[in-house]
C-alpha positions in Angstrom: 24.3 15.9 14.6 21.3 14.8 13.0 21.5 15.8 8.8 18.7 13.7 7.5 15.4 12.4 8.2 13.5 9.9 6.1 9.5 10.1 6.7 8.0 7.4 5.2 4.5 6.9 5.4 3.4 3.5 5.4 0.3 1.7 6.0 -0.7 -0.7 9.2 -2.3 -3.8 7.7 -4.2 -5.5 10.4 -7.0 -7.4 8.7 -9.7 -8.4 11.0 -8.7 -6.7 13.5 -10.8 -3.7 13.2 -13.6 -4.6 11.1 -14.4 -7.8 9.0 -11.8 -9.1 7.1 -14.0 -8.1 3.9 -14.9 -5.0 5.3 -11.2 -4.1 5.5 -10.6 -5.2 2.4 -13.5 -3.2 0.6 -12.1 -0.1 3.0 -8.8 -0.1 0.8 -10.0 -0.4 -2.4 -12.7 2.0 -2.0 -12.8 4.9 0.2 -9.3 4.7 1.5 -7.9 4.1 -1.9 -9.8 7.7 -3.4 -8.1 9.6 -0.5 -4.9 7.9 -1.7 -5.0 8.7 -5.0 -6.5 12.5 -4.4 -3.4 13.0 -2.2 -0.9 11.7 -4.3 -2.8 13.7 -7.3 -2.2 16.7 -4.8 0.9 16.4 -4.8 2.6 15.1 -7.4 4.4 18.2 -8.7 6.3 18.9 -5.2 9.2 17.1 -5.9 11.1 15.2 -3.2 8.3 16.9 -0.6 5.0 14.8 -2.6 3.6 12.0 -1.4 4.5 8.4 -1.0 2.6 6.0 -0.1 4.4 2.3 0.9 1.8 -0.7 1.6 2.1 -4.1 2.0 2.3 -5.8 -1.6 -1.0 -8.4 -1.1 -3.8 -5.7 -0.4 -2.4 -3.6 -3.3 -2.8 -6.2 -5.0 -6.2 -6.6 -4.3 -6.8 -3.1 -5.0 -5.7 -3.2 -8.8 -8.1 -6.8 -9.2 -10.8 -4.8 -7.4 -10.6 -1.8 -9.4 -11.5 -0.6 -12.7 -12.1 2.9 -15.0 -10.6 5.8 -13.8 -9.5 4.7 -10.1 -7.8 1.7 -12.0 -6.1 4.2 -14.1 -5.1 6.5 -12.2 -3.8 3.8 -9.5 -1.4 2.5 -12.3 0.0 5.7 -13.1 1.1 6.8 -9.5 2.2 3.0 -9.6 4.2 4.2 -12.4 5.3 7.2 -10.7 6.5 5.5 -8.1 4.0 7.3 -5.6 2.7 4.0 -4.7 4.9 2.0 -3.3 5.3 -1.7 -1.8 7.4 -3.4 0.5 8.2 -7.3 0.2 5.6 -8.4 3.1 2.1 -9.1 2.4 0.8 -7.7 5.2 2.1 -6.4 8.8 3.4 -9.5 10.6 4.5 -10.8 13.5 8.1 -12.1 12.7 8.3 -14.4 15.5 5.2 -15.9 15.1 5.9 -16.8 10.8 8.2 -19.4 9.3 10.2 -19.7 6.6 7.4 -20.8 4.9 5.4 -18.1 5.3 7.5 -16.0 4.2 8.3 -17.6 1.1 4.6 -17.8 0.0 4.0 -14.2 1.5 7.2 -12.8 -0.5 5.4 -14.2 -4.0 2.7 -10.8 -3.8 5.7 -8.6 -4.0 6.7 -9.8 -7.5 
């Protein structure tokens, strides 16, 4: 019998494959980040049921160099909050197409 599910939502990070690599990029840490942060905002006082978001570790990082004022604010605090979340993994990837190598340099974002 089933007694627990775990729904995590996390994001697909395929740069360049829908759009520029820069047009991605701009993407998160504009428009995509706002509905982010409005969502989490949104939800913040629902306890276990509120809003998680997990993303690779480089664009997030890329969001906070790319961001400033209020988003930037706001960003760090659900950061804080643990609302925004990061796994160790730059990006999506193809394990059998990385080395060891790659990972080590990719793991270095997640610090």
């Amino acid at each position: 019998m089933i007694k627990k599910i775990i729904l995590v939502f996390k994001t697909h990070f395929d740069i360049g494959f829908t759009d520029l690599a820069e047009n991605v990029i701009d993407n998160y840490a504009t428009s995509m980040l706002d509905q982010v942060l409005e969502t989490c905002e949104a939800t913040a006082d629902m306890g276990r049921q509120k809003y998680v978001w997990t993303m690779p570790s480089w664009p997030l990082a890329v969001m906070l160099q790319r961001s400033s004022g209020s988003r930037k604010e706001r960003l760090e605090k659900l950061i804080d909050q643990g609302q925004i979340v990061w796994h160790a993994l730059p990006f999506t990837s193809h394990f059998d197409f990385c080395g060891l190598q790659d990972y080590r340099y990719g793991f270095k974002f997640a610090r």
